[in-house]
TISE-790962 format. One record per residue (C-alpha): residue in one letter; y, z, x. Coordinates in Angstrom, 1 decimal. Layout:
BEGIN
<rec code="A" v="Y" w="Z" u="X"/>
...
REM end
This chain:
BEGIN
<rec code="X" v="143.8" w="179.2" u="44.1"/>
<rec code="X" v="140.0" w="180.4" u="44.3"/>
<rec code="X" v="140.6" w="183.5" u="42.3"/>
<rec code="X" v="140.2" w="186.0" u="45.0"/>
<rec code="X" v="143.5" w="187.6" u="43.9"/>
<rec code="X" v="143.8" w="187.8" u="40.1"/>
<rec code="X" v="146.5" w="187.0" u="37.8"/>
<rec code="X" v="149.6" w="189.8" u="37.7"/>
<rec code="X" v="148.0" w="191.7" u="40.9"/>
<rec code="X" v="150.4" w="193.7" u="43.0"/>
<rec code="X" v="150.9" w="192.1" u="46.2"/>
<rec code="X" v="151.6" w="194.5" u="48.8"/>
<rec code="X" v="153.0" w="193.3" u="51.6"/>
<rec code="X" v="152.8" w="196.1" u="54.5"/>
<rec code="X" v="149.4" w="195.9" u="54.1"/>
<rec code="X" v="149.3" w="191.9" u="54.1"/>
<rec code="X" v="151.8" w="191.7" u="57.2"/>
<rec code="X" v="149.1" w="194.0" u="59.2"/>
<rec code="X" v="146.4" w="192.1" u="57.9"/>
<rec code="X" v="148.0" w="188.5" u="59.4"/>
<rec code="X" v="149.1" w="190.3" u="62.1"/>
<rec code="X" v="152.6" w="189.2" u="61.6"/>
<rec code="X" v="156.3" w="190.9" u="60.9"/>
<rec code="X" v="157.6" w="191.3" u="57.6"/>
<rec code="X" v="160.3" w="188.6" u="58.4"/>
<rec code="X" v="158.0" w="185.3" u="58.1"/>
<rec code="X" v="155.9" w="187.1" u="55.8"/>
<rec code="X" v="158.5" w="187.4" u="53.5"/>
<rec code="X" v="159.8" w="183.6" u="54.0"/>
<rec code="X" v="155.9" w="182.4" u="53.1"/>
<rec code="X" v="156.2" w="184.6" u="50.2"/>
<rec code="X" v="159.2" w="183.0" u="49.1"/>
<rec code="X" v="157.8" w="180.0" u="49.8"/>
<rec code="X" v="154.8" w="180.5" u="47.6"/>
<rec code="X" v="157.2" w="181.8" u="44.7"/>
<rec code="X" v="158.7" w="178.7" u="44.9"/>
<rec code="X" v="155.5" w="176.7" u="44.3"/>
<rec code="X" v="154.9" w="178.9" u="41.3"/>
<rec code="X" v="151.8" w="180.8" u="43.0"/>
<rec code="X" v="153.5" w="183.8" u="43.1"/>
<rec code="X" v="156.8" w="185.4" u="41.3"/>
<rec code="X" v="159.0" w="188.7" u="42.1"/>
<rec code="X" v="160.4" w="191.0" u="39.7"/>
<rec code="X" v="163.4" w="192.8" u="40.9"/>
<rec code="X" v="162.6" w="196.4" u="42.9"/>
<rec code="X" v="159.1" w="195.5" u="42.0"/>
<rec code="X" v="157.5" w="193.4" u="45.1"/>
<rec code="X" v="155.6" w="190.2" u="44.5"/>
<rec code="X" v="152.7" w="189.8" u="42.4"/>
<rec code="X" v="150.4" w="186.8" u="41.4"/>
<rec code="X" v="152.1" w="184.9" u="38.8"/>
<rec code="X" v="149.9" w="185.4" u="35.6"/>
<rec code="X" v="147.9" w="182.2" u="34.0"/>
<rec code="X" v="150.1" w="181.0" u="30.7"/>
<rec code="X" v="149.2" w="178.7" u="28.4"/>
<rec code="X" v="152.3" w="176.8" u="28.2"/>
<rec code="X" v="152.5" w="176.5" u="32.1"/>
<rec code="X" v="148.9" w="175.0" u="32.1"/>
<rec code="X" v="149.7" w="172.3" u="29.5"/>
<rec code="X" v="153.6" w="171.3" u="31.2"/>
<rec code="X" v="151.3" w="170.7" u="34.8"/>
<rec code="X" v="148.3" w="168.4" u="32.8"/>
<rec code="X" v="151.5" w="166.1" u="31.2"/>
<rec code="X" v="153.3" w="166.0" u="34.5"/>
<rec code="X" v="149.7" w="165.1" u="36.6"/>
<rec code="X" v="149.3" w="162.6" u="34.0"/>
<rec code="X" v="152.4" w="161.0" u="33.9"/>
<rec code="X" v="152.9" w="160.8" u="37.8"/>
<rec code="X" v="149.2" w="159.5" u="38.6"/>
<rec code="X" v="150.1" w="157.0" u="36.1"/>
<rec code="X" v="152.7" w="155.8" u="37.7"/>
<rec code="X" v="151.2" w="155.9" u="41.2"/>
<rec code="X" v="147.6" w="153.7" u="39.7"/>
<rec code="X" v="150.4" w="151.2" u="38.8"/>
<rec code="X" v="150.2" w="150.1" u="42.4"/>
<rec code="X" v="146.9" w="149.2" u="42.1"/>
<rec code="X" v="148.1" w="145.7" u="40.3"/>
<rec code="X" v="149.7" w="144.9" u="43.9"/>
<rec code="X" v="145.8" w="144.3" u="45.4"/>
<rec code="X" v="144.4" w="141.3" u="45.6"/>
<rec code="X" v="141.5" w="140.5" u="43.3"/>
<rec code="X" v="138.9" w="141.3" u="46.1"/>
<rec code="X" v="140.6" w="144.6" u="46.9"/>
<rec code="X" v="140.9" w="146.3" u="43.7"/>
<rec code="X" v="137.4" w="145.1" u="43.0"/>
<rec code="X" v="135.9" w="146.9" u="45.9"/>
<rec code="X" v="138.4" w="149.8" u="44.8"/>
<rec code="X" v="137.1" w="149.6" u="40.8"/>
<rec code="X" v="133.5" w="150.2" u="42.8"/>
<rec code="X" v="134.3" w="153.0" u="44.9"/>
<rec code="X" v="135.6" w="154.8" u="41.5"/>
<rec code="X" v="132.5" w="153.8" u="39.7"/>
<rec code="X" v="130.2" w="155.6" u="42.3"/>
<rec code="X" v="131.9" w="158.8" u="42.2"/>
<rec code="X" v="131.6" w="158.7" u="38.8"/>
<rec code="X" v="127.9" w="158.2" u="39.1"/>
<rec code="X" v="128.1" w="160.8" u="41.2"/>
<rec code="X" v="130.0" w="163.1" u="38.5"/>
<rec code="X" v="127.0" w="162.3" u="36.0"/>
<rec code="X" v="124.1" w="163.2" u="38.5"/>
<rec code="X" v="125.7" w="166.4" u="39.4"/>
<rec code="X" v="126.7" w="167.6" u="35.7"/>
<rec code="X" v="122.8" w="166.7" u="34.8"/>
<rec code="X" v="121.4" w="168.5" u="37.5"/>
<rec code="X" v="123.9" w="172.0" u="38.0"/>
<rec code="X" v="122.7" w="173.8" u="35.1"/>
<rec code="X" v="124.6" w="173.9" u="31.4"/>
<rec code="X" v="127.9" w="173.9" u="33.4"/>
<rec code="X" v="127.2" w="172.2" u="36.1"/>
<rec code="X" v="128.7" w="173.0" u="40.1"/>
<rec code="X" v="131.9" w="173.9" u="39.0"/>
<rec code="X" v="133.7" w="173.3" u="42.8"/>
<rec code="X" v="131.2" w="170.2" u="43.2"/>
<rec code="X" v="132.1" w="168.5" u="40.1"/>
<rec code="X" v="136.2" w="169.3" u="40.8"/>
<rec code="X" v="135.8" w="167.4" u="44.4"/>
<rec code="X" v="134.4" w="164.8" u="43.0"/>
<rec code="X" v="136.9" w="164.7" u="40.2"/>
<rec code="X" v="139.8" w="165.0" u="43.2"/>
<rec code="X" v="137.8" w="162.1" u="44.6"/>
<rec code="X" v="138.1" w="159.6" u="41.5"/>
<rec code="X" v="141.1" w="160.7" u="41.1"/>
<rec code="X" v="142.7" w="159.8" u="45.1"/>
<rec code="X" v="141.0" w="156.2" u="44.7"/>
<rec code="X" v="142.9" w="156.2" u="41.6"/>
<rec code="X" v="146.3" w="156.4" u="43.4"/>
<rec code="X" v="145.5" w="155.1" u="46.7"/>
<rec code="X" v="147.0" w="151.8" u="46.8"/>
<rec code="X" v="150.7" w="154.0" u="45.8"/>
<rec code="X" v="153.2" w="154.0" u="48.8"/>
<rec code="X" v="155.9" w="156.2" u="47.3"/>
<rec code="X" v="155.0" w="159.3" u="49.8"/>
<rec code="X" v="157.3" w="161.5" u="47.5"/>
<rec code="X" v="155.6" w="160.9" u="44.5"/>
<rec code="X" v="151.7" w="161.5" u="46.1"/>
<rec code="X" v="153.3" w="165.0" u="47.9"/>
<rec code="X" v="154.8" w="165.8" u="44.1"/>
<rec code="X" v="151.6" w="164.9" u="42.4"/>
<rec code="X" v="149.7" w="167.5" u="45.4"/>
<rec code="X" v="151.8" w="170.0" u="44.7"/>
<rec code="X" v="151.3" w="169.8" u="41.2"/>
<rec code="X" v="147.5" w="169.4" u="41.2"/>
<rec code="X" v="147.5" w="172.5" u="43.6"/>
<rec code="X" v="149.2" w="174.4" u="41.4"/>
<rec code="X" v="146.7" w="173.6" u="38.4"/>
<rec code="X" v="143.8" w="174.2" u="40.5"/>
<rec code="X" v="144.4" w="177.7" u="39.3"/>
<rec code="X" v="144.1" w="177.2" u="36.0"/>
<rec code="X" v="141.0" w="175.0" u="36.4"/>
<rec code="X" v="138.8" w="177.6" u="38.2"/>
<rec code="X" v="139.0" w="180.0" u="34.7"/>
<rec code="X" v="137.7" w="178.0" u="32.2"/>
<rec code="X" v="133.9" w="177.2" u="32.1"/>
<rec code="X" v="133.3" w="173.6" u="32.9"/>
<rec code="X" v="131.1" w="172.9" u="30.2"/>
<rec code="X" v="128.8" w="170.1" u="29.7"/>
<rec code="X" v="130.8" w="168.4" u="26.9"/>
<rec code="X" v="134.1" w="168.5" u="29.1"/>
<rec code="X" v="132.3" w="166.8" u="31.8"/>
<rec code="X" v="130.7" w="164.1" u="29.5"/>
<rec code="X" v="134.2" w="163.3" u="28.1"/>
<rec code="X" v="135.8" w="163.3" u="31.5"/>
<rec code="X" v="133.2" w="161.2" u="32.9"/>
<rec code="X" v="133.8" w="158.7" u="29.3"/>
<rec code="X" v="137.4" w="158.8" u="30.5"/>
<rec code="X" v="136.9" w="157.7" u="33.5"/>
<rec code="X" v="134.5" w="154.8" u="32.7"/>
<rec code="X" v="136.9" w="153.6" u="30.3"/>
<rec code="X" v="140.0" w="153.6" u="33.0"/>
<rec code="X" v="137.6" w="151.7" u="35.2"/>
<rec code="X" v="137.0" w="148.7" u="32.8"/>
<rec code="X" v="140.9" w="148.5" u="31.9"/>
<rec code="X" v="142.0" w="148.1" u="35.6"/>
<rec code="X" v="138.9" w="146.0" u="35.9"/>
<rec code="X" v="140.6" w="143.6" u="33.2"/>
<rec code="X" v="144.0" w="144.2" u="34.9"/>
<rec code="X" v="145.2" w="145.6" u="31.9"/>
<rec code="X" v="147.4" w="148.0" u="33.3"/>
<rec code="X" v="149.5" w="149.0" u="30.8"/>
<rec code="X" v="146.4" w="150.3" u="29.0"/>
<rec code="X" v="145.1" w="151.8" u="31.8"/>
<rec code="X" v="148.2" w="154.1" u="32.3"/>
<rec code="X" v="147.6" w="155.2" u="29.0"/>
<rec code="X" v="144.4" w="156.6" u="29.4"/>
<rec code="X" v="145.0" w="158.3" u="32.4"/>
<rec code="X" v="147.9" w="160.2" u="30.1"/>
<rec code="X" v="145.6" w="160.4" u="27.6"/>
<rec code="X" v="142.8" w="161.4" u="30.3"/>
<rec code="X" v="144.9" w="164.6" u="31.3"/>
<rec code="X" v="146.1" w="165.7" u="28.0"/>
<rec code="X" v="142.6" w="165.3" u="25.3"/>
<rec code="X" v="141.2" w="168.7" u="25.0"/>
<rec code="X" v="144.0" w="170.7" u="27.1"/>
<rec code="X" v="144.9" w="172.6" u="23.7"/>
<rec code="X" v="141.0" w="173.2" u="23.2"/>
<rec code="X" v="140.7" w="174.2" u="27.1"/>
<rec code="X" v="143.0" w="176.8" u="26.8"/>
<rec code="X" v="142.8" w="178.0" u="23.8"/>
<rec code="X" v="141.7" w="181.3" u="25.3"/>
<rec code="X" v="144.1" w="182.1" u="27.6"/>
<rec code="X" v="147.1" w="181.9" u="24.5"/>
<rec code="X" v="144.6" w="184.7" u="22.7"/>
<rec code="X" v="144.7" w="186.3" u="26.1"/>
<rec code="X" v="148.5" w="185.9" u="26.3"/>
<rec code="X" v="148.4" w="186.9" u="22.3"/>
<rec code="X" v="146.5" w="190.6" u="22.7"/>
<rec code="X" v="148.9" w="191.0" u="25.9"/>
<rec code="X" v="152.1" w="190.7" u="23.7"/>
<rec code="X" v="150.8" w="193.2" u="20.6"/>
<rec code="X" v="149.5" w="195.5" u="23.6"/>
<rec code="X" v="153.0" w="195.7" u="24.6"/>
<rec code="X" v="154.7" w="195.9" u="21.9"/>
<rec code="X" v="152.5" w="198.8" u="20.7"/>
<rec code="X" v="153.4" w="201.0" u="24.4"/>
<rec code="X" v="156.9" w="200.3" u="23.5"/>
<rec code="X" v="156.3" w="201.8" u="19.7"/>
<rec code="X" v="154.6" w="204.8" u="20.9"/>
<rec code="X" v="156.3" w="205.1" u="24.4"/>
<rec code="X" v="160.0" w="204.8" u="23.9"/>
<rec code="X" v="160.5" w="205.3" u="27.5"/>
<rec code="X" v="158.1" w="201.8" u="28.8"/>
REM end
């Protein structure tokens, strides 16, 4: 998740079993484990590696995100007017917080500041939600995005727009208007994603011609 181990690298797991100090049996079952959550994937005789970045995957997790947390903020409508108005102010100071920190952190910003406090808004969002599934879905999710978040440049126009977004959730729950406020969260998690990673499909793009040539030249690849 923090980039420590890049996309596609060879996993070798003698060397990680020593290193944790544990046998290759539980090693193997976290690995599987981690496979599962799409952090990892296996080829056949080939070992584990670190399941590459696509495009494609990115933009399936940002619908998903925002269609569960939309569903989850629909609990919100079961506080009381007191409640969700301390709730609506909670919100509003992160996202004071979010502008401070994006003014101050350089062009970009703090990069794993401005993402906590982004988690932050974001659990007040879905707090008042008691479907325990659907929070441990929408976790899962989220972690597996975090990936994808920590290799694109968190420039200051992203930020201003997130933190427009936000504002603009805030004044529709504020209203109780909830239907619209489901909306923007979808629309919250999808504006820009194209735009965002529009890199990684040239990446994925110079990867497929690259291969294509070694199969040309090498018959044998």
């Amino acid at each position: 998740m923090e980039g420590r181990l890049q996309p596609g690298s060879k996993i070798n797991e003698s060397e990680l079993a020593q290193v944790l100090g544990v046998s290759r049996t539980p090693l193997r079952e976290a690995l599987l484990h981690l496979e599962f959550e799409g952090f990892i994937e296996s080829a056949h005789g080939r070992g584990f590696r670190v399941a590459p970045l696509r495009a494609k995957t990115a933009m399936d997790l940002h619908w998903l995100v925002g269609a569960l947390e939309g569903m989850a903020a629909r609990s919100l409508a079961d506080l009381d007017v007191a409640t969700l108005g301390q709730r609506l102010a909670e919100m509003q100071q992160v996202n004071e917080e979010l502008i401070r920190e994006s003014a101050g952190g350089g062009e970009a910003g703090n990069a794993d500041t401005l993402i906590e406090l982004g988690d932050r808004w974001h659990a007040l969002l879905t707090s008042a939600c008691d479907n325990a599934e659907l929070i441990e879905l929408l976790k899962l999710i989220k972690a597996r995005l975090y990936r994808y978040t920590h290799h694109f440049v968190t420039g200051p126009a992203r930020i201003a727009c997130t933190i427009d977004h936000h504002s603009n959730i805030i004044t529709a729950l504020g209203r109780r208007d909830f239907d619209t406020a489901v909306q923007l969260i979808r629309d919250h998690w999808m504006t820009g994603a194209d735009r965002d990673y529009e890199w990684l499909r040239e990446e994925e793009s110079g990867d497929a011609e690259n291969d294509a040539t070694k199969a040309v030249t090498d018959p044998s690849a």
